[in-house]
N, C-alpha and C positions, 0 to 999 in steps of 0.2 A: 434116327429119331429116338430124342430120349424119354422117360417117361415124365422127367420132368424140366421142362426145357422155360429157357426165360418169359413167356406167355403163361404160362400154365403159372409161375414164381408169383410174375404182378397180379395176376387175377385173387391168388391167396392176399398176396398183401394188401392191393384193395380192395378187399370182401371183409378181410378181418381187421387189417392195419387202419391207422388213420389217410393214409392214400398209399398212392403205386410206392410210394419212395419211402415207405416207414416199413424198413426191414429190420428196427430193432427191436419192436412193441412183442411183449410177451406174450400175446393173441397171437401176432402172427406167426412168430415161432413154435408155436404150440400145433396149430394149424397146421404150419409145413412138417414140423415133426410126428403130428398124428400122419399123416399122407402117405412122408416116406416108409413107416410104418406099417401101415397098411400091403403096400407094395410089397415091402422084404418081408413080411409074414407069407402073403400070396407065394414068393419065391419059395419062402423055404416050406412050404405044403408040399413042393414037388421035386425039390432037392433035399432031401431032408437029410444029407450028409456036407451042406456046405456049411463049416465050421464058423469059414470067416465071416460069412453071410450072419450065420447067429451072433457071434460077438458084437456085430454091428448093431443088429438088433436091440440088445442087451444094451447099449453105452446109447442109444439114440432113447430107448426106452426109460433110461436112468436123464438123460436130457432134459426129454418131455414133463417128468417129474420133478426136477428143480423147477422152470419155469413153471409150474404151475403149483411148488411153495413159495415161489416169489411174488406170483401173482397175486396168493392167499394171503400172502402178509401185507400186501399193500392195500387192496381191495376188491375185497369180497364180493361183491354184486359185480364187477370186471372178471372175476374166477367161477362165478357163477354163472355168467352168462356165456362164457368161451366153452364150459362143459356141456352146457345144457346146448348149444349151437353144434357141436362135435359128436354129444352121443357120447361122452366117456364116462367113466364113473371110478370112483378109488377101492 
């Protein structure tokens, strides 16, 4: 069982995406990329020597931040509401 398995995928993209099949929209990858996020911090709270784990972190977390200057440069109340829905802040 993974922690993110094709169910748990569609439900991100239609909660954030415009349906199950819109896995390009910069919501939803924002979304899945806050998730995984989430998770590999959880991990490394209690590995705190897995290396590889952290660089992933780091380059998912670098991710998350382009898509969400992409989203700022296109439109703002779309960037606005993905944060304010997620709980992030810069």
């Amino acid at each position: 069982m993974y922690y993110l398995d094709t169910e748990k995928k569609k439900e991100f993209f239609k909660k954030h995406g415009k349906g199950v099949a819109d896995t390009g929209s910069p919501e939803a990858q924002v979304a899945m990329y806050s998730y995984r996020i989430n998770h590999l911090t959880n991990h490394l709270k209690s590995n705190r020597k897995d290396f590889s784990t952290q660089r992933a972190l780091i380059a998912l977390v670098a991710k998350r931040r382009k898509a969400l200057d992409y989203l700022i440069s296109k439109d703002i109340t779309r960037y606005r509401a993905i944060v304010k829905e997620l709980g992030l802040r810069r």
